[in-house]
C-alpha positions in Angstrom: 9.7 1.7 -12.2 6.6 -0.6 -10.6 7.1 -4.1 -11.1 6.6 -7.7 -9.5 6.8 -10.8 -10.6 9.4 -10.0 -13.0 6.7 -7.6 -14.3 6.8 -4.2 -15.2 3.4 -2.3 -14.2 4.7 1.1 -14.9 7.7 3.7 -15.1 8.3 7.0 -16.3 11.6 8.8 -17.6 12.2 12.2 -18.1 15.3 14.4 -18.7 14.1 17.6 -17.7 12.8 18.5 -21.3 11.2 15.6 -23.0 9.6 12.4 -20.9 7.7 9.0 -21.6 5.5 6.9 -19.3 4.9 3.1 -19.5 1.9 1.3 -18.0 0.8 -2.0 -18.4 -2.3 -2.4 -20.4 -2.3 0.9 -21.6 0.8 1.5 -23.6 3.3 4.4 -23.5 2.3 8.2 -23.9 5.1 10.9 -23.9 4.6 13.5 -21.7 2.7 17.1 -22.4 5.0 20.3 -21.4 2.7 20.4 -18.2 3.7 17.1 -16.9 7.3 17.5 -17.5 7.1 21.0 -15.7 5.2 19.6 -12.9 7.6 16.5 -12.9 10.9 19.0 -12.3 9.5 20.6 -9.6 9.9 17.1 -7.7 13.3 15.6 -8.7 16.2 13.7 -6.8 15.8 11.1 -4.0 14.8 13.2 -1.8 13.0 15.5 -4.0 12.0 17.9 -0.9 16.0 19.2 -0.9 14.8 21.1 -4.2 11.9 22.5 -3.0 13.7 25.8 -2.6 14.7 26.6 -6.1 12.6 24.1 -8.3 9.7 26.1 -8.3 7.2 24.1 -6.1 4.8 25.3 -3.9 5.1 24.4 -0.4 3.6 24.9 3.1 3.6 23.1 6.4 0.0 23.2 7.3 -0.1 22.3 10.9 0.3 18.8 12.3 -2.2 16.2 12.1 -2.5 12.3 13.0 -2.0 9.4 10.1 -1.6 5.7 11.1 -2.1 7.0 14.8 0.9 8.6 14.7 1.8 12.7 15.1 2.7 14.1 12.2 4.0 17.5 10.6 2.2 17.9 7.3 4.1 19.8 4.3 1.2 21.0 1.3 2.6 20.7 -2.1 1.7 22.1 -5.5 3.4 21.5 -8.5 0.7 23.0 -10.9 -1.4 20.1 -11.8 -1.7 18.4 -8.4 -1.9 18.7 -4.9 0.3 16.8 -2.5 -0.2 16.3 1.6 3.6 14.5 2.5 3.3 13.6 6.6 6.3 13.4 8.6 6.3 11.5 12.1 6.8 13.6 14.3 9.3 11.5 16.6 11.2 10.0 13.7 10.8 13.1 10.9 10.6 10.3 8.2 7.8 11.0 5.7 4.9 7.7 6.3 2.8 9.3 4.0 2.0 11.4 1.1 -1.6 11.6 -0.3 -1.9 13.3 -3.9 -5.3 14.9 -5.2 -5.5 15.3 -9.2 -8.2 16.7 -10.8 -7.9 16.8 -14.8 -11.6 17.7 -15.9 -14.5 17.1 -14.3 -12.7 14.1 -12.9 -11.0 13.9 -9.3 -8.8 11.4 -8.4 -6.7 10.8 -4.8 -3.9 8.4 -4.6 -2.3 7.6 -0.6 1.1 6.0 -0.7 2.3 5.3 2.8 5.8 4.0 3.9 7.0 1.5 6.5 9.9 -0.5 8.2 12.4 1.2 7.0 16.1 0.5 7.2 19.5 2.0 6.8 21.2 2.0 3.7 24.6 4.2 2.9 23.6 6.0 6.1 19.9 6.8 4.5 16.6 5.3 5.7 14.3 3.8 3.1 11.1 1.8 3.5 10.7 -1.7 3.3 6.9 -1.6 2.9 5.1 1.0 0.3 1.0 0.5 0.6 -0.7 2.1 -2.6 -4.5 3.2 -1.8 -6.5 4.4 -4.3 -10.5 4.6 -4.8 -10.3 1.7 -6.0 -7.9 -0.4 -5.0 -5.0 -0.9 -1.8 -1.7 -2.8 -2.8 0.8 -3.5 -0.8 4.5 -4.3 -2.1 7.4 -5.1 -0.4 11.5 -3.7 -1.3 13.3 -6.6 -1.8 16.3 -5.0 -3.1 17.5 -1.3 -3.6 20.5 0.2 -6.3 21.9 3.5 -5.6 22.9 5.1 -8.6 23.4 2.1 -11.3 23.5 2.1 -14.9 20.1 3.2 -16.4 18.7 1.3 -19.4 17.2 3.9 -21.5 16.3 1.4 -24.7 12.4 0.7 -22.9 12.1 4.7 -23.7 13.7 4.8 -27.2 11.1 5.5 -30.1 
């Protein structure tokens, strides 16, 4: 879940088989078999610990410079995207992951990058999450974090 302002932008929900996503403005939409496959391919907290036997598609492609810093990059494909996560190569936390979707004859590329991050339960976790798209760069900033709470599933009921 996106929010601010005691707003929710977006969220998404999925249990493997069936899945709903939320946006402001636009409504909800349950999700095609595609998206839900794609979606299991990246699950967990640290989705990349599933990599192995979730079915996704993954490379390290060499290392390359983001934000001026070194950094391994790890190619992802889950089916109906293409995903470039980069990893600093002093800290190995991932800074960065740039996604590229093309559904048509439309292309779209969204950059998420990740900073000041802090220790929780002995696991780091940014502070600072910039989103960059074509058209627009937003920057929001973790003011608090739950590790496995309660879920309230009544937003996703029918």
């Amino acid at each position: 879940t996106m929010g601010g302002g005691g707003m929710t932008f977006s969220s998404s929900y999925s249990d493997g088989i069936t899945g709903q996503e939320q946006a402001m403005g636009v409504g909800k939409s349950e999700m095609t078999k595609e998206e839900i496959a794609a979606n299991n391919k990246s699950v967990g907290i640290f989705p990349e610990y599933n990599y192995k036997t979730s079915g996704m598609k993954y490379e390290v492609t060499g290392i390359e410079k983001f934000d001026n810093k070194e950094c391994y990059v790890m190619k992802l494909d889950d089916g109906m995207s293409m995903t470039f996560d980069y990893y600093d190569r002093v800290s190995y936390l991932k800074i960065a992951s740039t996604t590229i979707k093309t559904e048509g004859e439309e292309t779209s590329e969204l950059t998420l990058s990740f900073a000041n991050f802090v220790e929780q339960d002995g696991m780091f976790f940014p502070t600072v999450m910039n989103v960059s798209t074509g058209q627009a760069n937003l920057e929001g900033k973790v003011i608090s974090r739950t590790i496995n709470a309660k879920i309230d599933f009544a937003p996703y009921k029918k």
